[in-house]
VMD Tcl script that builds the backbone (N, CA, C; Angstrom):
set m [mol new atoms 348]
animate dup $m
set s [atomselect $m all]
$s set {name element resname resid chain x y z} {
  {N N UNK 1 A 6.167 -16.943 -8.595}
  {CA C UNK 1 A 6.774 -15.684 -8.180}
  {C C UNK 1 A 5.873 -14.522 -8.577}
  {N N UNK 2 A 5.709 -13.072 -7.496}
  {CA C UNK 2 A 5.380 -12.185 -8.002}
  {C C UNK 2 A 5.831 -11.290 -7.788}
  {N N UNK 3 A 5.894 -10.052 -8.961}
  {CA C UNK 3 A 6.840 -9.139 -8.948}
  {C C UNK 3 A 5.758 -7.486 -8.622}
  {N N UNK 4 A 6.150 -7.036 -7.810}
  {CA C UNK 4 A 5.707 -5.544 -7.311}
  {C C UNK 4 A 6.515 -4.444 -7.187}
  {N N UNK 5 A 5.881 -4.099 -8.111}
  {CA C UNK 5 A 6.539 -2.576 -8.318}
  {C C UNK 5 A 5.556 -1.338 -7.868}
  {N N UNK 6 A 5.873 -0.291 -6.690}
  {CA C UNK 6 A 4.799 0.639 -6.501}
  {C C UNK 6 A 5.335 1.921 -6.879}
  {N N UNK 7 A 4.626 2.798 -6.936}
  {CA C UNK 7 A 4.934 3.929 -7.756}
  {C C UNK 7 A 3.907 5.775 -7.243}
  {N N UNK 8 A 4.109 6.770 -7.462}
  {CA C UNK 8 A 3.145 7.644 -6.862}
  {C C UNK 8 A 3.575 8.092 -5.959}
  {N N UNK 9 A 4.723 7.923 -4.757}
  {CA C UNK 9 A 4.811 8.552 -3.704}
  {C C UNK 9 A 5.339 9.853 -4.148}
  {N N UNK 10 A 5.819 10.849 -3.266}
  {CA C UNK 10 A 6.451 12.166 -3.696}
  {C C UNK 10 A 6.260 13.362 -1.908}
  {N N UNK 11 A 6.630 14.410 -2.631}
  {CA C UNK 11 A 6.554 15.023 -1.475}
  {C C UNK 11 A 5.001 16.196 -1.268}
  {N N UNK 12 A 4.507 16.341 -0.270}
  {CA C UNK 12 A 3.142 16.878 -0.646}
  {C C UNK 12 A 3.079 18.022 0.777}
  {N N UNK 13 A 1.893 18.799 0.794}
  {CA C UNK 13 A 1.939 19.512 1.940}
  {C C UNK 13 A 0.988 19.077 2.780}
  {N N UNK 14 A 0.795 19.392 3.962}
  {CA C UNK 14 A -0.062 18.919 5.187}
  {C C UNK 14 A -1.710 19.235 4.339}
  {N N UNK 15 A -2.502 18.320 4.454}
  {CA C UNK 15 A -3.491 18.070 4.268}
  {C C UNK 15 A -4.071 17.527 2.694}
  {N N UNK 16 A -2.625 17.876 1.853}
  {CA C UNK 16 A -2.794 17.348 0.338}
  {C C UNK 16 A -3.259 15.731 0.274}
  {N N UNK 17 A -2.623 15.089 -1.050}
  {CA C UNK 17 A -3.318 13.774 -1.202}
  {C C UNK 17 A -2.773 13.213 -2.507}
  {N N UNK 18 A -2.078 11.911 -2.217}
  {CA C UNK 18 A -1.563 11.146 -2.887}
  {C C UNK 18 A -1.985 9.558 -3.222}
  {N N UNK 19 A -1.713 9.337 -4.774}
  {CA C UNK 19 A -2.273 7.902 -4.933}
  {C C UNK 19 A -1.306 7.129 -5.389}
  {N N UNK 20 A -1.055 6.342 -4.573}
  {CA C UNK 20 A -0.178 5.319 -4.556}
  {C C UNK 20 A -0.767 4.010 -5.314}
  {N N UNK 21 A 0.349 3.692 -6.739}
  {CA C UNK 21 A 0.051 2.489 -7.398}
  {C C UNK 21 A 0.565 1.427 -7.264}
  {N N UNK 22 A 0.685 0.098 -7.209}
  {CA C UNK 22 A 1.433 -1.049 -6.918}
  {C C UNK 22 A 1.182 -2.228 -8.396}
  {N N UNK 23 A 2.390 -1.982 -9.468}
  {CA C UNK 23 A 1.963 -2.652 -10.472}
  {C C UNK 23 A 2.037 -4.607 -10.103}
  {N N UNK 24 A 1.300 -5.429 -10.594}
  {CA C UNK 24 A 1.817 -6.223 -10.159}
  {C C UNK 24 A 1.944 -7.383 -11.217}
  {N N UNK 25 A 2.816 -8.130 -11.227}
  {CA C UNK 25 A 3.297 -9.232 -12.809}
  {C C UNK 25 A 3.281 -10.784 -12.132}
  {N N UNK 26 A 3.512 -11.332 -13.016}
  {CA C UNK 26 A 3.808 -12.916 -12.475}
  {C C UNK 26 A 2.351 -13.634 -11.964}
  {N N UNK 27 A 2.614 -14.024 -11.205}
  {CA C UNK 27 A 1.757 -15.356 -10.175}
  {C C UNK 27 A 0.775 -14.797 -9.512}
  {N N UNK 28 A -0.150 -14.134 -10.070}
  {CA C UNK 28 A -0.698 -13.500 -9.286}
  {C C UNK 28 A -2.309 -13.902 -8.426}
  {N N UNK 29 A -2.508 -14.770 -9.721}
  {CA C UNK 29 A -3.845 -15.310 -9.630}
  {C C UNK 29 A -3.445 -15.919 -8.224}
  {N N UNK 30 A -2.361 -16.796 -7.771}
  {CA C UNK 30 A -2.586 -17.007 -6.473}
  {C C UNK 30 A -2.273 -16.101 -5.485}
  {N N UNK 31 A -2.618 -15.145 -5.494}
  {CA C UNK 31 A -2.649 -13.700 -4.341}
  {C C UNK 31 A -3.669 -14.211 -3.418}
  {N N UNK 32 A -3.968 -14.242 -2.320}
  {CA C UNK 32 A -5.138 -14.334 -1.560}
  {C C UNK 32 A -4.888 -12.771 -0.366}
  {N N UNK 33 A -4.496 -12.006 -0.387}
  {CA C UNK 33 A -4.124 -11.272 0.480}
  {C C UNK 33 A -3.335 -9.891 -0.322}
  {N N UNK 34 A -3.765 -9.024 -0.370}
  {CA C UNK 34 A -3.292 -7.736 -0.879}
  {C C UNK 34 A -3.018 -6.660 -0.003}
  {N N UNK 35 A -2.133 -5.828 0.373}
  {CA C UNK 35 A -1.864 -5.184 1.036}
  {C C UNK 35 A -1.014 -3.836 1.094}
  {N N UNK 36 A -1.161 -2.622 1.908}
  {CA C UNK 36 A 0.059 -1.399 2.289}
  {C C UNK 36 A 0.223 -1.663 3.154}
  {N N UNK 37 A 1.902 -1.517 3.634}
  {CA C UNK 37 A 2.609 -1.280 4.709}
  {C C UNK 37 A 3.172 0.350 4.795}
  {N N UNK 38 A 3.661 0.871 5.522}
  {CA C UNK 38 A 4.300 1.919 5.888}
  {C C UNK 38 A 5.161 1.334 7.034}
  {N N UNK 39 A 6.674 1.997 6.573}
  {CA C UNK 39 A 7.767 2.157 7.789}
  {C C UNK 39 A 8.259 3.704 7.863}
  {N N UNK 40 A 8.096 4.176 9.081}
  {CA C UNK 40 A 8.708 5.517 9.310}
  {C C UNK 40 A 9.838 5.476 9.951}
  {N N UNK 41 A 11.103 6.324 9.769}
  {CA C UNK 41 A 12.313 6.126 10.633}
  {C C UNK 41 A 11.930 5.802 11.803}
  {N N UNK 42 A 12.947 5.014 12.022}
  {CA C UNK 42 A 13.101 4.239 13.305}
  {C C UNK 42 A 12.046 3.546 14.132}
  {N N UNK 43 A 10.687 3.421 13.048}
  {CA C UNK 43 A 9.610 2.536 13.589}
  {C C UNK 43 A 9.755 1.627 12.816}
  {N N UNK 44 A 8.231 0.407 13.470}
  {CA C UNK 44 A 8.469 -0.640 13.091}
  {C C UNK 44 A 7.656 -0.419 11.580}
  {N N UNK 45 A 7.440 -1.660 10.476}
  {CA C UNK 45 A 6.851 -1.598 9.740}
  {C C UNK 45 A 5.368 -1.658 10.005}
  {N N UNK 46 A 4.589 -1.132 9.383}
  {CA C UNK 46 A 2.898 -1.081 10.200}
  {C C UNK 46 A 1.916 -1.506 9.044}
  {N N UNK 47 A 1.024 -2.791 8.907}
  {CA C UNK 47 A 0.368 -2.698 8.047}
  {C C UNK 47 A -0.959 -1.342 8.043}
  {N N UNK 48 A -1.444 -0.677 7.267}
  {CA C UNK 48 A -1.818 0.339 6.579}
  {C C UNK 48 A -3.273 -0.090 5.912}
  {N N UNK 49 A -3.446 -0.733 5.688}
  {CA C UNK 49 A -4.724 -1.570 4.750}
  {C C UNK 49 A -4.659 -2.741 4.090}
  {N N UNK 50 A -6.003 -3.007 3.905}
  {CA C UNK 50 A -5.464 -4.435 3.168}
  {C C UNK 50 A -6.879 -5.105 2.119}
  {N N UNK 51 A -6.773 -6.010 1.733}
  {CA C UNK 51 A -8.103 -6.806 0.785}
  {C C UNK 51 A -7.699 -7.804 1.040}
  {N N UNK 52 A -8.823 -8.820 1.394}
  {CA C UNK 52 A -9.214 -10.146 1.304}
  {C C UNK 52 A -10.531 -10.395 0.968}
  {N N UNK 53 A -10.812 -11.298 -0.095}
  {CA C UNK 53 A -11.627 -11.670 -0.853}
  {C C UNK 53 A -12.459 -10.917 -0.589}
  {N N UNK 54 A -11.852 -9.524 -1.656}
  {CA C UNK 54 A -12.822 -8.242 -2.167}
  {C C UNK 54 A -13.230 -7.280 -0.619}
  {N N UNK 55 A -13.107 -7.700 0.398}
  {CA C UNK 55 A -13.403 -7.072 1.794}
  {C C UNK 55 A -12.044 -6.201 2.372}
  {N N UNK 56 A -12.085 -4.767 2.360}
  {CA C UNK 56 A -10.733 -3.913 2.868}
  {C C UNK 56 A -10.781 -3.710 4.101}
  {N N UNK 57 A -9.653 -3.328 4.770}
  {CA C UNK 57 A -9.706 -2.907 6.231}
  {C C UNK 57 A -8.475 -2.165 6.256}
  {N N UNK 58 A -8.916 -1.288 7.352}
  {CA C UNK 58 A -7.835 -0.089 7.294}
  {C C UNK 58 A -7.240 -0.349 8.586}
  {N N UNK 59 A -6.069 0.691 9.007}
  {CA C UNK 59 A -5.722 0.380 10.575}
  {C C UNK 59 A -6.146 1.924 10.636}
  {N N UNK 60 A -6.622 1.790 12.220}
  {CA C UNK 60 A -7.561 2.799 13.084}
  {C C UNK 60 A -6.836 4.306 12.555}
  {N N UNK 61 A -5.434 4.163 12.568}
  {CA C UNK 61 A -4.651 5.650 12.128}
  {C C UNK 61 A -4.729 5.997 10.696}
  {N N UNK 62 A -5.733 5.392 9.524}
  {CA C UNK 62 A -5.956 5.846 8.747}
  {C C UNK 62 A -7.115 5.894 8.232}
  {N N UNK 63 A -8.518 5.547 8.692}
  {CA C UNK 63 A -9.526 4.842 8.885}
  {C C UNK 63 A -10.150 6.381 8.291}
  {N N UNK 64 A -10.583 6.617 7.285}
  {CA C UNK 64 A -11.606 7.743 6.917}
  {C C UNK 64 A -10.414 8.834 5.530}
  {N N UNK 65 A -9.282 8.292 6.200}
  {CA C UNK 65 A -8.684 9.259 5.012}
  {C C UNK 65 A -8.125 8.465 4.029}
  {N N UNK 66 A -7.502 7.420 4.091}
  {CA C UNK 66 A -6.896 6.034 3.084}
  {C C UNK 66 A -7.899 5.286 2.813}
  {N N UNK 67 A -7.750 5.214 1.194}
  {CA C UNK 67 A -8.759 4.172 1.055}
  {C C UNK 67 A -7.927 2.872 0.080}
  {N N UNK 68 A -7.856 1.707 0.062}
  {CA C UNK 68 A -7.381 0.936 -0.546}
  {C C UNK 68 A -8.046 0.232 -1.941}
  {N N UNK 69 A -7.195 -0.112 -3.078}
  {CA C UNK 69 A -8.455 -0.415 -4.437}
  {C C UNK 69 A -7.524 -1.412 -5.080}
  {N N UNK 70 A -8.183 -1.771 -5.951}
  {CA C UNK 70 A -7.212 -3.201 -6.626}
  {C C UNK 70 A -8.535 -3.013 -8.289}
  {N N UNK 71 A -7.354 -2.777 -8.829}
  {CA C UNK 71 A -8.363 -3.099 -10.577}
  {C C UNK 71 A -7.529 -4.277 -11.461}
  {N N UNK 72 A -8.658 -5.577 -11.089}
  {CA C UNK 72 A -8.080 -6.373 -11.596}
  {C C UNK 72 A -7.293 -6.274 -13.172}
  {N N UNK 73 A -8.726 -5.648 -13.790}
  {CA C UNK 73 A -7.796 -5.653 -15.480}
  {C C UNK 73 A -6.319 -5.481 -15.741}
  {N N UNK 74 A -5.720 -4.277 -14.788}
  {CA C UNK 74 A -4.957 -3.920 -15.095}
  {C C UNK 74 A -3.790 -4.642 -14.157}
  {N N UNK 75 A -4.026 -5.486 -13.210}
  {CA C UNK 75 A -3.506 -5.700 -12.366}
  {C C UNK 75 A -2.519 -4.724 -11.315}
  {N N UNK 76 A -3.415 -3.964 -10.752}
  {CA C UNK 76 A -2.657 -2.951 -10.118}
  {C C UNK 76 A -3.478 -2.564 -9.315}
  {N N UNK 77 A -2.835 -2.640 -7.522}
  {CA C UNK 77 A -3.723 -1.899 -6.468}
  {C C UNK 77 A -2.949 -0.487 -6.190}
  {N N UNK 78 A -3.944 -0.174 -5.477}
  {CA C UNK 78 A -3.849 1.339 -5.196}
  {C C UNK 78 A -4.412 1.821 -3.768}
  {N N UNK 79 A -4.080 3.394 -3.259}
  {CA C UNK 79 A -3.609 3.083 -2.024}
  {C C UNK 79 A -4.057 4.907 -2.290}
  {N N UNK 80 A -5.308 5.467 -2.189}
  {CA C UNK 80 A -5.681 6.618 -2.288}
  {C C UNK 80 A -5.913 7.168 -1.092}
  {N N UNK 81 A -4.581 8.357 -0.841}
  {CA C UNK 81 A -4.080 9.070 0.531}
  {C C UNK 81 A -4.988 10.421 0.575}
  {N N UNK 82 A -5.893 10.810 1.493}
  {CA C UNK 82 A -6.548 11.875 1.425}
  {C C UNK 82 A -6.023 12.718 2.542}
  {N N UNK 83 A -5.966 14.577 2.978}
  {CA C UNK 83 A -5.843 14.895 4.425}
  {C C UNK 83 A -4.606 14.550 4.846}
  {N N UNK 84 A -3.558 14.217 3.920}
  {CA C UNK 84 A -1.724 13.774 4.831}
  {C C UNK 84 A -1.342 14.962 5.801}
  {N N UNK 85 A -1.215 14.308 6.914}
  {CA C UNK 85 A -0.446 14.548 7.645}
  {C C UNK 85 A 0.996 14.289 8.215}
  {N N UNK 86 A 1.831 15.302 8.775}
  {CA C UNK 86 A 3.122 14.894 8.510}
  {C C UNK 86 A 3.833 13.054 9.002}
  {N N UNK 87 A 2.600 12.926 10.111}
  {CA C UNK 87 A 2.840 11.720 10.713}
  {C C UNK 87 A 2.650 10.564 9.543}
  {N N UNK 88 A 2.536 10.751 8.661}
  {CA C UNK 88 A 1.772 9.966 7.295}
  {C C UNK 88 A 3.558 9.670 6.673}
  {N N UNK 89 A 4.394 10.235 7.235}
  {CA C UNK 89 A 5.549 10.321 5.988}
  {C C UNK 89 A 6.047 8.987 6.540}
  {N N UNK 90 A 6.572 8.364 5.704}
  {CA C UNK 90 A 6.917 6.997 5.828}
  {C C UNK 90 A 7.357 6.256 4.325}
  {N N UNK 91 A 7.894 5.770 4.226}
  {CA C UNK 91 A 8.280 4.621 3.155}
  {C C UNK 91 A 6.893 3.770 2.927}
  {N N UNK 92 A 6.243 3.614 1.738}
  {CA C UNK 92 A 4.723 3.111 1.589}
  {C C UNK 92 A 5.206 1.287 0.948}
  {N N UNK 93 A 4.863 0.294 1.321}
  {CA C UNK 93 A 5.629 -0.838 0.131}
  {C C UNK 93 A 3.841 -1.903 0.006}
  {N N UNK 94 A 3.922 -1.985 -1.035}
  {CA C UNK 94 A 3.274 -3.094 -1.421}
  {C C UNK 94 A 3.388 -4.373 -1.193}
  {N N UNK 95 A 2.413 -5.177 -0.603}
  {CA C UNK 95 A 2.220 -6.942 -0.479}
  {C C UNK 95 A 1.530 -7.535 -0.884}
  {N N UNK 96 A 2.193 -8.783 -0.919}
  {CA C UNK 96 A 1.051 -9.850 -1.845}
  {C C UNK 96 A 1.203 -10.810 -0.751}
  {N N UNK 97 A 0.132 -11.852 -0.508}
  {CA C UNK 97 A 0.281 -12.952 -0.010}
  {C C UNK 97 A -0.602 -14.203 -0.305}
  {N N UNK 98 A 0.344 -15.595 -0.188}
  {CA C UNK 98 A -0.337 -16.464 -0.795}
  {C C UNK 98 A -0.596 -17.202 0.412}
  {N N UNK 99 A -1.651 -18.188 0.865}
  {CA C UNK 99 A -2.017 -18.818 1.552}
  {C C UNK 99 A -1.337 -20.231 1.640}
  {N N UNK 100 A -1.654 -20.841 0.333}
  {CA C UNK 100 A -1.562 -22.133 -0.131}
  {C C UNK 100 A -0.605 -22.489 -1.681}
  {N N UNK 101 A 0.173 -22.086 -1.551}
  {CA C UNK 101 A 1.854 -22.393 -0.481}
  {C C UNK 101 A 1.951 -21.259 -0.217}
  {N N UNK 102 A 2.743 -21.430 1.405}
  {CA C UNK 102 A 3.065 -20.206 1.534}
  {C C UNK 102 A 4.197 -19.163 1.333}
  {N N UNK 103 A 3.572 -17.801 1.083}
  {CA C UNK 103 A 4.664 -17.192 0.232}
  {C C UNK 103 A 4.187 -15.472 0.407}
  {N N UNK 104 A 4.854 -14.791 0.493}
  {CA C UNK 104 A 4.798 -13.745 0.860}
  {C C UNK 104 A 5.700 -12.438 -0.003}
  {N N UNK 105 A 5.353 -11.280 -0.811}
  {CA C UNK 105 A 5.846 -10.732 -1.673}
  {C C UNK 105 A 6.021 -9.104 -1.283}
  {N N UNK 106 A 6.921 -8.720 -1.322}
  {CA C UNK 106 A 7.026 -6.953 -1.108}
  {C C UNK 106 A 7.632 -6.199 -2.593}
  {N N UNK 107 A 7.183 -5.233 -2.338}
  {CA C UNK 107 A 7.828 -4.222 -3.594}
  {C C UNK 107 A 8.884 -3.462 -3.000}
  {N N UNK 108 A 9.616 -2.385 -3.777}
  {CA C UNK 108 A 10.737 -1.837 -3.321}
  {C C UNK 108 A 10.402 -0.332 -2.482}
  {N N UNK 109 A 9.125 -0.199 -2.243}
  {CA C UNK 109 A 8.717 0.983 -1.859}
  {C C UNK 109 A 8.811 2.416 -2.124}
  {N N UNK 110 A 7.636 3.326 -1.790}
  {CA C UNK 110 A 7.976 4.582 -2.172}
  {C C UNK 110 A 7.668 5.639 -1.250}
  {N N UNK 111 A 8.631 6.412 -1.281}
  {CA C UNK 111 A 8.562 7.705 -0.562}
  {C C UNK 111 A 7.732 8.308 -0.384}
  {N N UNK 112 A 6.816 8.981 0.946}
  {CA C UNK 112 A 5.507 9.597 0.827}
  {C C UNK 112 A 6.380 10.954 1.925}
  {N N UNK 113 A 6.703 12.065 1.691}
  {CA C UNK 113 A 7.053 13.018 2.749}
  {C C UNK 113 A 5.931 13.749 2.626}
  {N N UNK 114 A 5.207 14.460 3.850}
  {CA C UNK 114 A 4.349 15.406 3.841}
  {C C UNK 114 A 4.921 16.270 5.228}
  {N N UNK 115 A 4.859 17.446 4.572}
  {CA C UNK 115 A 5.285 19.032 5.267}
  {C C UNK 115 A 4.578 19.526 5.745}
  {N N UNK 116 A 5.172 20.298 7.239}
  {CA C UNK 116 A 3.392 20.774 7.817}
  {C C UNK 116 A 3.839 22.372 7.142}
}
mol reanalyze $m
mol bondsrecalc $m
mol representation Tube
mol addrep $m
């Protein structure tokens, strides 16, 4: 089992910048897949970025302003929001995923509002 807790969201103004933390406990060593999602009312959930073995990728709508990080020591990724725009406001949640067995982990998410 792994347990995710993320933390950092809040409310910010159009073009500010927020860093989103995702603590993470338990089982972790078998993570093969690290990840942000965002859900905005009444959309679907959207993955946001991600790591696989040390290699990130962003989706095209955040590509230059989000950057995604993971520090093993501490076990905690992170999710550094540059330039928010209001379209950015969304519920942010943390993932883990295991390959081999499969298994799939979310956190309880956090609030990101940005004001134009």
């Amino acid at each position: 089992q792994v347990q995710l807790v993320e933390s950092g969201g809040g409310l910010v103004q159009a073009g500010g910048s927020l860093t989103l933390s995702c603590a993470a406990s338990g089982s972790i060593s078998s993570i093969d897949v690290w990840a942000w999602y965002r859900q905005s009312s009444g959309k679907q959930r959207e993955l946001v970025a991600s790591i696989l073995s040390g290699v990130t990728g962003n989706s095209p709508s955040v590509k230059g302003r989000f950057t995604i990080s993971r520090n093993n020591a501490k076990n905690t990724l992170y999710l550094q929001t540059n330039n928010l725009t209001p379209e950015d406001t969304a519920v942010y949640y943390c993932n883990a995923r295991c390959h081999v067995p499969k298994a799939e982990y979310w956190g309880q998410g956090t609030q990101v509002t940005v004001s134009s």
